[in-house]
C-alpha positions in Angstrom: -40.6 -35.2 -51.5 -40.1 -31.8 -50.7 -39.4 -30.8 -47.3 -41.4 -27.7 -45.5 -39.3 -25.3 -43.5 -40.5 -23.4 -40.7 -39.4 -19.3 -40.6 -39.6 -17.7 -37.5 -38.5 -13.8 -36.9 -36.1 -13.8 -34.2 -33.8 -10.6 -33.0 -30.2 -10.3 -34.6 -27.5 -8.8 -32.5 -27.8 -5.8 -35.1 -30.9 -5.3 -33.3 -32.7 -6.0 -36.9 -35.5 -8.9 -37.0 -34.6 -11.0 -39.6 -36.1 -14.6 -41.1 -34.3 -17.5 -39.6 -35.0 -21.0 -40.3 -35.6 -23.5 -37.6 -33.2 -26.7 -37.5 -30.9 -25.1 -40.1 -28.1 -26.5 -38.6 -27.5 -30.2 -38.4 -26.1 -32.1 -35.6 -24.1 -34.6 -38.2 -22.6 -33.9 -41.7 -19.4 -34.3 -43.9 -15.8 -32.5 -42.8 -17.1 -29.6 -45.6 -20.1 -29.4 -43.2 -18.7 -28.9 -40.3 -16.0 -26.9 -41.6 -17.8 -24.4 -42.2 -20.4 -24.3 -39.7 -23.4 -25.8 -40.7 -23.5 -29.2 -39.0 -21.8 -29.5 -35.5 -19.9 -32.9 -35.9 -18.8 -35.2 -38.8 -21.1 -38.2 -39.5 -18.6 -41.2 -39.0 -15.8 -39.6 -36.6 -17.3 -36.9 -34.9 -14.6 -34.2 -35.5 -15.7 -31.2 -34.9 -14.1 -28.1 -36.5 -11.2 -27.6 -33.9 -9.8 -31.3 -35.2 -10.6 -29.6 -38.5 -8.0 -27.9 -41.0 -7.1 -27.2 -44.6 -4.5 -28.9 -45.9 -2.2 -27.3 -48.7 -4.4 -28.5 -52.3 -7.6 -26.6 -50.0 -8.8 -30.1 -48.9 -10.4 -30.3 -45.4 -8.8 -33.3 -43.4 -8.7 -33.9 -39.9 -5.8 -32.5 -37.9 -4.5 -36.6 -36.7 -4.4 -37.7 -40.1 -2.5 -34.4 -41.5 0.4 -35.1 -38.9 0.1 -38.8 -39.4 1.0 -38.0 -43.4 4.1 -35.9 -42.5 5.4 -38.0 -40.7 5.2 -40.9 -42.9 6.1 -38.9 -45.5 9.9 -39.0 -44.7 10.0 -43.3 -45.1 8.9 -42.2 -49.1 10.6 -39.2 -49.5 13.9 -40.4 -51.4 11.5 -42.4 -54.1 10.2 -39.3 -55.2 13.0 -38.7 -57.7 12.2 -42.2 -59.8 9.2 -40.3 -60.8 11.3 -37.4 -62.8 12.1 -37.1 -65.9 15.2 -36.5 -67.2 
Protein backbone atom coordinates (compact mmCIF):
# COMPACT_ATOMS: atom_id res chain seq x y z
CA UNK A 1 0.00 0.00 0.00
CA UNK A 2 1.61 2.91 -1.14
CA UNK A 3 1.35 6.01 0.63
CA UNK A 4 0.52 9.57 -1.27
CA UNK A 5 2.47 12.53 -0.17
CA UNK A 6 1.26 15.94 -0.46
CA UNK A 7 4.01 18.75 -1.98
CA UNK A 8 3.41 22.12 -1.22
CA UNK A 9 5.80 25.23 -2.35
CA UNK A 10 6.63 27.08 0.61
CA UNK A 11 9.43 30.08 1.02
CA UNK A 12 13.00 28.95 2.21
CA UNK A 13 15.05 31.46 4.23
CA UNK A 14 17.30 31.58 0.96
CA UNK A 15 14.34 33.34 -0.29
CA UNK A 16 14.08 30.39 -3.04
CA UNK A 17 10.59 28.39 -3.21
CA UNK A 18 11.29 25.08 -2.94
CA UNK A 19 9.04 21.60 -2.76
CA UNK A 20 8.48 20.57 0.77
CA UNK A 21 6.56 17.70 1.91
CA UNK A 22 3.79 17.96 4.42
CA UNK A 23 4.15 15.72 7.66
CA UNK A 24 7.73 14.80 6.86
CA UNK A 25 8.65 14.84 10.13
CA UNK A 26 7.24 12.38 12.69
CA UNK A 27 6.39 13.05 16.13
CA UNK A 28 7.78 9.41 17.28
CA UNK A 29 10.71 7.25 15.84
CA UNK A 30 13.87 5.26 16.88
CA UNK A 31 17.14 7.18 18.72
CA UNK A 32 18.58 7.18 14.79
CA UNK A 33 15.42 9.18 14.14
CA UNK A 34 15.57 11.58 16.34
CA UNK A 35 19.16 11.91 16.25
CA UNK A 36 19.13 13.25 13.40
CA UNK A 37 16.19 15.29 13.14
CA UNK A 38 13.50 13.61 11.49
CA UNK A 39 11.12 12.47 14.31
CA UNK A 40 10.86 14.77 17.44
CA UNK A 41 10.90 12.00 20.24
CA UNK A 42 11.91 8.34 20.64
CA UNK A 43 8.92 5.84 20.42
CA UNK A 44 9.30 3.98 23.92
CA UNK A 45 11.25 6.79 26.09
CA UNK A 46 10.65 9.90 24.69
CA UNK A 47 14.30 11.21 24.45
CA UNK A 48 14.58 13.76 22.49
CA UNK A 49 18.02 14.64 20.93
CA UNK A 50 19.43 16.77 23.92
CA UNK A 51 19.27 13.21 26.09
CA UNK A 52 20.82 12.04 22.75
CA UNK A 53 24.66 11.30 22.06
CA UNK A 54 27.14 9.13 20.28
CA UNK A 55 28.97 6.93 22.07
CA UNK A 56 32.61 5.91 21.11
CA UNK A 57 31.76 2.54 18.37
CA UNK A 58 29.22 5.71 16.59
CA UNK A 59 26.21 4.10 18.38
CA UNK A 60 23.46 6.52 19.46
CA UNK A 61 22.40 5.89 23.25
CA UNK A 62 20.83 8.03 25.54
CA UNK A 63 22.97 10.24 27.72
CA UNK A 64 21.56 8.25 31.45
CA UNK A 65 22.46 5.02 30.19
CA UNK A 66 26.08 6.25 28.86
CA UNK A 67 26.97 7.47 32.47
CA UNK A 68 25.23 4.57 34.04
CA UNK A 69 27.87 2.20 31.89
CA UNK A 70 30.98 4.22 33.16
CA UNK A 71 30.24 4.01 36.14
CA UNK A 72 29.64 0.45 36.37
CA UNK A 73 32.32 -0.12 34.34
CA UNK A 74 34.92 0.24 37.24
CA UNK A 75 33.07 -3.01 39.48
CA UNK A 76 34.41 -5.08 35.97
CA UNK A 77 37.32 -3.38 35.09
CA UNK A 78 40.07 -5.72 36.79
CA UNK A 79 38.36 -8.99 34.90
CA UNK A 80 39.30 -7.59 31.75
CA UNK A 81 42.78 -9.08 31.79
CA UNK A 82 41.34 -12.95 32.05
CA UNK A 83 40.31 -12.34 28.59
CA UNK A 84 44.10 -11.76 27.15
CA UNK A 85 46.10 -13.86 25.80
CA UNK A 86 49.36 -14.51 26.68
Amino acid sequence: MARTIKKYACAHPSGKYHADYLGAKTTAGRNRAVFEGRASRTRPGGLTKAGLMKNKRGRIVSKKRHAAGLKNFKYIKGFKRFGKKK
